[in-house]
ZATOR-94670 format. One record per residue (C-alpha): residue number from 1; y, x, z; residue in one letter. Coordinates in nm, 4 decimals. Last residue first. Layout:
% ZATOR-94670
[NUM, [Y, X, Z], A] ...
% end
This chain:
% ZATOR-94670
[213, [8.4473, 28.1837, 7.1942], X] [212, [8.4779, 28.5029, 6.9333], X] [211, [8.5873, 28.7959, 7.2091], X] [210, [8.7297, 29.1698, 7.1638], X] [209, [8.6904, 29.3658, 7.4847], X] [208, [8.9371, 29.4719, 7.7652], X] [207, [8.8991, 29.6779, 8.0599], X] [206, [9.2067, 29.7438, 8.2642], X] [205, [9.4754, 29.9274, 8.5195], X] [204, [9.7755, 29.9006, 8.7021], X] [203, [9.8339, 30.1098, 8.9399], X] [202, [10.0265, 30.0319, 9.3124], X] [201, [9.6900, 30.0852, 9.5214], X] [200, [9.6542, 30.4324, 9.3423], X] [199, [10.0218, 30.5395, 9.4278], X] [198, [10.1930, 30.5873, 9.0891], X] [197, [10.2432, 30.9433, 9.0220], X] [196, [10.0256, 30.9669, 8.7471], X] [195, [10.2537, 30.7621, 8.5410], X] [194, [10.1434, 30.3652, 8.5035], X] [193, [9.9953, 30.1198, 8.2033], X] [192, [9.6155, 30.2387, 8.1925], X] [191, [9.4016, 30.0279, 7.9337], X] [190, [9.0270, 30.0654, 7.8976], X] [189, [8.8541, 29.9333, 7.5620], X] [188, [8.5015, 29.7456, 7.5632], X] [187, [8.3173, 29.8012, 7.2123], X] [186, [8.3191, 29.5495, 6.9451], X] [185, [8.3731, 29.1872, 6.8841], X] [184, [8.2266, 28.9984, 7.2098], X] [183, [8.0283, 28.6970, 7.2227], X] [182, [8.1036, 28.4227, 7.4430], X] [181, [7.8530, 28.2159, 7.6217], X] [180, [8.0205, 28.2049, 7.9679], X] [179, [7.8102, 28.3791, 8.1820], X] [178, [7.7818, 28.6274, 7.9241], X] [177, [8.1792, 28.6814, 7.8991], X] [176, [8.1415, 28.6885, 8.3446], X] [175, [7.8256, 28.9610, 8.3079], X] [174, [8.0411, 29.1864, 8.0968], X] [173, [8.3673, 29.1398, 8.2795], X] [172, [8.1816, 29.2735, 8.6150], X] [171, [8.0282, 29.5314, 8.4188], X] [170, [8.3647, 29.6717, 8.2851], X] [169, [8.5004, 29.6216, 8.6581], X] [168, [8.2288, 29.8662, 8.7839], X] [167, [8.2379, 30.0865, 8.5332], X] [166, [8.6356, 30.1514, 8.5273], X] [165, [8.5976, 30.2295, 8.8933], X] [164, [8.2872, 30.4701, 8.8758], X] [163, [8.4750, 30.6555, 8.5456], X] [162, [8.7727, 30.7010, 8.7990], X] [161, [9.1074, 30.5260, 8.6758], X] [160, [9.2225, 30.5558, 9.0108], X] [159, [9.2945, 30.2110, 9.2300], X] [158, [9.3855, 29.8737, 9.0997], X] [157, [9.1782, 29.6007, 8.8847], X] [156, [9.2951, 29.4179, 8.5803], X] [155, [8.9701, 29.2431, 8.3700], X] [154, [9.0382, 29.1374, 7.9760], X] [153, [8.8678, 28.9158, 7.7819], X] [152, [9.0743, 28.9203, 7.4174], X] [151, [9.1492, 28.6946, 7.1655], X] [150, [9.3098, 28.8668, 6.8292], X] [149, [9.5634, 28.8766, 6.5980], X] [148, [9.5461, 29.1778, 6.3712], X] [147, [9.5757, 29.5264, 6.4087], X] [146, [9.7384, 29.7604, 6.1700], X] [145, [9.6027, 30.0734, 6.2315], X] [144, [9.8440, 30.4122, 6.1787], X] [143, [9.6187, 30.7810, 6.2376], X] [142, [9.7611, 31.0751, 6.4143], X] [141, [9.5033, 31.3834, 6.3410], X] [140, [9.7785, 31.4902, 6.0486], X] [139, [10.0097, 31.6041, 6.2929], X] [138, [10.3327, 31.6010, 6.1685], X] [137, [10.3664, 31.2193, 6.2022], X] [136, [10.5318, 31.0025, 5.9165], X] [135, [10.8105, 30.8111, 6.0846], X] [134, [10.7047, 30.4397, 6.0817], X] [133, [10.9330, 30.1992, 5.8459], X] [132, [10.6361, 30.1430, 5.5714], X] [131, [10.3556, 30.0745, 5.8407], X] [130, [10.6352, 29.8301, 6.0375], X] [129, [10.8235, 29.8889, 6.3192], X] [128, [11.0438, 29.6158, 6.5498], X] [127, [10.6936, 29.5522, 6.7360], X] [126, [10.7282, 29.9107, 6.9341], X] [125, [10.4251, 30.0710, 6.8612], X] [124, [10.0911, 30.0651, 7.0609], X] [123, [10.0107, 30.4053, 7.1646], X] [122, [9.5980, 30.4927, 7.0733], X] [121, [9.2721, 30.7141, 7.2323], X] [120, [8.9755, 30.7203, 7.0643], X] [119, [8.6891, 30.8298, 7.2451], X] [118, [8.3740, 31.0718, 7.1221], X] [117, [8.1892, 31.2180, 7.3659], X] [116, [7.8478, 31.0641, 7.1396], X] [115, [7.9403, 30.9641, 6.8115], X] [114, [8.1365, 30.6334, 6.6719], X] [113, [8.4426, 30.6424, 6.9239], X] [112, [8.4510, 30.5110, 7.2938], X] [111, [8.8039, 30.3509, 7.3587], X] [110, [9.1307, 30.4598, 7.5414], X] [109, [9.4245, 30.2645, 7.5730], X] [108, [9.7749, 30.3670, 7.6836], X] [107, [9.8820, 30.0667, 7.7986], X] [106, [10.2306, 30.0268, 7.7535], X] [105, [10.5245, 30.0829, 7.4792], X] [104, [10.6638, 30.3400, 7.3664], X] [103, [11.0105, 30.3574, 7.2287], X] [102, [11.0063, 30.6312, 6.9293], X] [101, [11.1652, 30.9746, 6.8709], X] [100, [11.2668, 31.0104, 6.5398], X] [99, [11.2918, 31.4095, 6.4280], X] [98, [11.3673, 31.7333, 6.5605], X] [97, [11.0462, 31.9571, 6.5894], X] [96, [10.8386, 31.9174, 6.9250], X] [95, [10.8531, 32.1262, 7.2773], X] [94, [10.6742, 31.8493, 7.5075], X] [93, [10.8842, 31.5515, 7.7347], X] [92, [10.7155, 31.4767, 8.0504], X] [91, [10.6376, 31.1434, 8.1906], X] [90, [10.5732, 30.9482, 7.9378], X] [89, [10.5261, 30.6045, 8.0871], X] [88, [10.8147, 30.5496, 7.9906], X] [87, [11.1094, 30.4115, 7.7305], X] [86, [11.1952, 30.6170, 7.4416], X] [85, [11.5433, 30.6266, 7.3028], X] [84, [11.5779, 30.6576, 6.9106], X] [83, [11.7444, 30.9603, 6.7371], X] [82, [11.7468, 30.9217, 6.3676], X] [81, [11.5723, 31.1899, 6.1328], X] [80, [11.2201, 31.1375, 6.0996], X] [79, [10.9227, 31.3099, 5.9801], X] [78, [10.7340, 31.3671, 6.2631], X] [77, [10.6894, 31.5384, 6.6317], X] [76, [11.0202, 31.3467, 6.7814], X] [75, [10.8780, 31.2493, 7.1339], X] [74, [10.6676, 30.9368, 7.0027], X] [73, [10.4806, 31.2374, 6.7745], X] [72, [10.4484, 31.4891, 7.0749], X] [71, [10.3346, 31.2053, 7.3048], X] [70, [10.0662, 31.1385, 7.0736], X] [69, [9.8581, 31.4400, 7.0787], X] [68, [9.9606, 31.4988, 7.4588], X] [67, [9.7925, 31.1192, 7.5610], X] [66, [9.4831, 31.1956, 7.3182], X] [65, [9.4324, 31.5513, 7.5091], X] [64, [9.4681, 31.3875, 7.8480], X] [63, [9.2511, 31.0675, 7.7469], X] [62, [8.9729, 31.3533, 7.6455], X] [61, [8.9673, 31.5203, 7.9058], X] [60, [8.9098, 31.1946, 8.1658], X] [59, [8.6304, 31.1040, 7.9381], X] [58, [8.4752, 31.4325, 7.8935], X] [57, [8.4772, 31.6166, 7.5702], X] [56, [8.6307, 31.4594, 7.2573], X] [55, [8.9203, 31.3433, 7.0385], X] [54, [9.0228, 31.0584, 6.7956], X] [53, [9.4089, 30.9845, 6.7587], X] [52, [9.5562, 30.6460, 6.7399], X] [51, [9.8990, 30.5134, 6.6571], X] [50, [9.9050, 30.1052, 6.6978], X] [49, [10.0419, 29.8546, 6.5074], X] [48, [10.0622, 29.5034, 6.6015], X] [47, [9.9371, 29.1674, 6.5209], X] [46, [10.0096, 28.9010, 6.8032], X] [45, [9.7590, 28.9102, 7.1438], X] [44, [9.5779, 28.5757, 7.2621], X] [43, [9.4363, 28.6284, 7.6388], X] [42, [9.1789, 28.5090, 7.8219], X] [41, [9.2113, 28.6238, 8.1701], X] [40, [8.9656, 28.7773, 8.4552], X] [39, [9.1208, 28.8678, 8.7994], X] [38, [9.0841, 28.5365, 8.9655], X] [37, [8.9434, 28.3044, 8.5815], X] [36, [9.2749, 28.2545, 8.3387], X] [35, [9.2582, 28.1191, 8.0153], X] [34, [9.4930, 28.1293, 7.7196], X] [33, [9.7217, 28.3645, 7.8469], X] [32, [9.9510, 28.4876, 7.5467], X] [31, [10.0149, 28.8020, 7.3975], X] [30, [10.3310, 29.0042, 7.2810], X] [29, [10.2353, 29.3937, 7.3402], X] [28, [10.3766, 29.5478, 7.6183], X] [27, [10.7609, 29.7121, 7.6815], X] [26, [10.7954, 29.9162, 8.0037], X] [25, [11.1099, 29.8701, 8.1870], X] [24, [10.9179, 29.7451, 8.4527], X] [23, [10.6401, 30.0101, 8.4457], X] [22, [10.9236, 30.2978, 8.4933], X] [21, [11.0986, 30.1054, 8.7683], X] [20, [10.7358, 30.1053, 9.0139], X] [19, [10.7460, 30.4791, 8.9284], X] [18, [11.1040, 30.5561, 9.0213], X] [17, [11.0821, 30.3319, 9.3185], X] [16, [10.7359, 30.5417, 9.4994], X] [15, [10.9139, 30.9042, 9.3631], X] [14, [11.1924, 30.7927, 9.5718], X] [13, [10.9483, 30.6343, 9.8602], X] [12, [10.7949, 30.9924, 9.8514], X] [11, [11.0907, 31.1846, 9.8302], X] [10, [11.2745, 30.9914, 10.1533], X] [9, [10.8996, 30.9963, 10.3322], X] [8, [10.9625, 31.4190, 10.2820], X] [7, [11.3129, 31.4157, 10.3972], X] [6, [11.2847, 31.2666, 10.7104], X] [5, [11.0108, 31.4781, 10.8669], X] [4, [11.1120, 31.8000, 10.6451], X] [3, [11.4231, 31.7528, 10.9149], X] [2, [11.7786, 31.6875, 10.7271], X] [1, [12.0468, 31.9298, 10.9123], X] 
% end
């Protein structure tokens, strides 16, 4: 018989693979490097769309709430008929209506709205969609943005995506885009690309902000 002594490294070096094979499947969004400074690059990103929903409450809350919102529509929670398969980080499937169910693609960003506790929280969409081919969500809090190219200082770090974490490297890319005379082009914007089962030191996480060099 298996001991719980073999059998509980086995699970955790499973659920270890599994995770590390989600984020490699994982589609981003097309950008180039442009610059690259240690953990700090300059990157150029293509247009794309993204799906965004506005919530509120604590930070951490409020990500959860945003993730769930659009989950549901990526999972078949709109207007669509054809089946499409959906690539991870999702990592659990919610009761929806039958419709299209959508490839996602990573980060999962999350952004400060206009009013205090506010955050908006967006999917990118897969770059075969356009405005006019989306499948109309059924939740009317799902809004479409059509994002233009853009240059972007971005900072990747490891470990939890703790609000002491995310404000430390945030400040750190602050004071290097000052150091360097650029000006930014609105509010910093975190990006989380792995499943909650990812070991901390394994995660992949960021702060991003808009630049005009």
């Amino acid at each position: 018989m298996t001991s719980m002594k073999t059998i509980i490294p086995l699970l955790l070096v499973s659920l270890f693979v599994g995770g590390c094979s989600i984020v490699a499947k994982t589609p981003e969004p097309s950008w180039k490097s442009v610059r690259k400074d240690g953990d700090i690059e300059i990157r150029a990103y293509d247009p794309m769309i993204a799906a965004e929903v506005t919530t509120t409450g604590e930070r951490g809350e409020a990500i959860n709430e945003g993730f769930r919102i659009l989950a549901g529509y990526i999972f078949g929670g709109n207007a669509g008929q054809q089946s499409i398969e959906m690539t991870a980080p999702v990592t659990q499937q919610p009761e929806v209506s039958k419709g299209r169910r959508i490839a996602m693609t990573a980060p999962v960003t999350q952004e400060a709205g206009e009013n205090q506790n506010e955050w908006k929280v967006s999917f990118i969409m897969p770059a075969e969609y356009t405005l006019s081919s989306l499948p109309k969500p059924n939740d009317t809090r799902i809004k479409f943005m059509e994002i233009p190219e853009y240059k972007a200082a971005v900072i990747r770090f490891s470990g939890p995506n703790t609000d002491n974490n995310l404000m430390s490297h945030k400040t750190e890319l602050m004071t290097w885009i000052r150091d360097n005379k650029m000006s930014t082009d609105g509010e910093p914007v975190y990006a989380f690309y792995n499943p909650p089962w990812t070991p901390p030191f394994m995660k992949r996480n960021e702060v991003m902000v808009k630049i005009s060099e």
